[in-house]
N, C-alpha and C positions, 0 to 999 in steps of 0.2 A: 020564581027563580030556584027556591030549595028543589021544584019537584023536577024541573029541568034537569039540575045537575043529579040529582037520585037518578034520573032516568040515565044519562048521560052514563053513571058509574055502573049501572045493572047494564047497561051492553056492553060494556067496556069489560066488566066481568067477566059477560056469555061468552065473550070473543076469547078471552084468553081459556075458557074453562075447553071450548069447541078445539082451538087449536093444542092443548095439551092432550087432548083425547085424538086427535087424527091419529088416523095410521101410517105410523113409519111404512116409507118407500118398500118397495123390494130388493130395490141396490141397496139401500142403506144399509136394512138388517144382514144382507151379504156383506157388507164392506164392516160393521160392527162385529161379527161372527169373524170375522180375516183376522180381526183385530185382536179378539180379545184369543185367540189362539197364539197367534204370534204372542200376544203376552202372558202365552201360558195362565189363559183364567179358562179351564177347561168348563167350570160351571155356569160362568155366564154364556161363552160358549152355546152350551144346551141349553140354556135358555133362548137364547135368539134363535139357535137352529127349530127351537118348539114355537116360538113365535112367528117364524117365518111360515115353515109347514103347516102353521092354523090359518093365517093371512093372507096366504096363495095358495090356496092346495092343486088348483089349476095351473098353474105358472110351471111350464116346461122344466123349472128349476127347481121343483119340490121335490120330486126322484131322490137329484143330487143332494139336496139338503139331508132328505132321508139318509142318503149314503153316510155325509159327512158326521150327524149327530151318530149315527153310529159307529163309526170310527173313532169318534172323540170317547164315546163310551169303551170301545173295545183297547184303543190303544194309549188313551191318555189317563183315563180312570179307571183305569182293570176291571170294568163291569160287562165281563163277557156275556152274561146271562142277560143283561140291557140291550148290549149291542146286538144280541141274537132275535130279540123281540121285536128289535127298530127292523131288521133288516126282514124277516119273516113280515111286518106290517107292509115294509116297502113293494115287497116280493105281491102282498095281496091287492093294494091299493093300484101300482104302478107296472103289469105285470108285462108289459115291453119292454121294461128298462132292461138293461144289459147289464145284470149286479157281477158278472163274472168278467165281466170288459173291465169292471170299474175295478173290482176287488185286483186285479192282473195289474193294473196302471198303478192304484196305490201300493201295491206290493213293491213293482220297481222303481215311484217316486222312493220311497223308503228307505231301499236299498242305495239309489241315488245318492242322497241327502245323508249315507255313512253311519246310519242304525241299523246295524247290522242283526241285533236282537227283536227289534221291532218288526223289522221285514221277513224274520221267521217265522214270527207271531201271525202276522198278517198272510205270510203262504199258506202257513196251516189251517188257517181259518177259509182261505181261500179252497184247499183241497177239502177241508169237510161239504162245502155246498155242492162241488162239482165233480 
C-alpha cells in the first residue's frame, strides 16, 4: 500500500513539474506582453517580447514582436542604443519585413493617440533608417 501511494505521489509530482515547464502559447505571451504594456510594466514587457521571439522564431509574428520589443526599448525606456540593436537584428534575421511600413504606422498610431512628443521621437528615428 505505502509503495502504491509513493508511486501514486511521484506521478502526481511529474505531472505537475511537466506542466509547469510547458510552454506558454503564442497568443498567450502576445496577450501577456498587451497586458503588461497597457500596465506600463515596460520590463516585463521585454521580457515576454524576448520569450516569445526565442519560442517562435518561425511564427509569422516574430518580425512584429521584434518590432514591438524595440519600440518598448526606444519609446518607453529611452534605450535608443537597445532599440537600434533589436531593430538592426530584426533587419538581419527577417529581411522581408517591411521595418519602414511599420516604423510609418507606429509613428501615426502615436501621433493618433495625442503624444505628440513621442511621434517625433518615433519620425526621427523613422528618417534615420530611410
Amino acid at each position: 500500500m505505502k509503495k502504491q501511494t509513493l508511486l501514486i505521489g511521484i506521478i502526481f509530482g511529474i505531472a505537475v513539474l511537466m506542466s509547469n515547464c510547458a510552454k506558454k502559447s503564442e497568443q498567450v505571451l502576445n496577450q501577456e506582453a498587451k497586458k503588461a504594456l497597457e500596465e506600463k510594466n515596460y520590463k516585463e514587457a521585454v521580457n515576454i517580447f524576448d520569450q516569445l521571439i526565442r519560442a517562435y522564431p518561425k511564427s509569422p509574428d516574430a518580425p512584429k514582436a521584434y518590432f514591438n520589443l524595440g519600440m518598448v526599448y526606444f519609446g518607453n525606456l529611452n534605450d535608443q542604443k537597445k532599440a537600434e540593436q533589436v531593430w538592426e537584428k530584426l533587419v538581419r534575421k527577417y529581411p522581408g519585413f517591411d521595418l519602414e511600413k511599420e516604423f510609418f504606422a507606429c509613428a501615426q498610431e502615436t501621433q493618433d493617440q495625442e503624444d505628440p512628443q513621442l511621434a517625433i521621437k518615433v519620425y526621427e528615428e523613422f528618417l534615420k533608417y530611410f
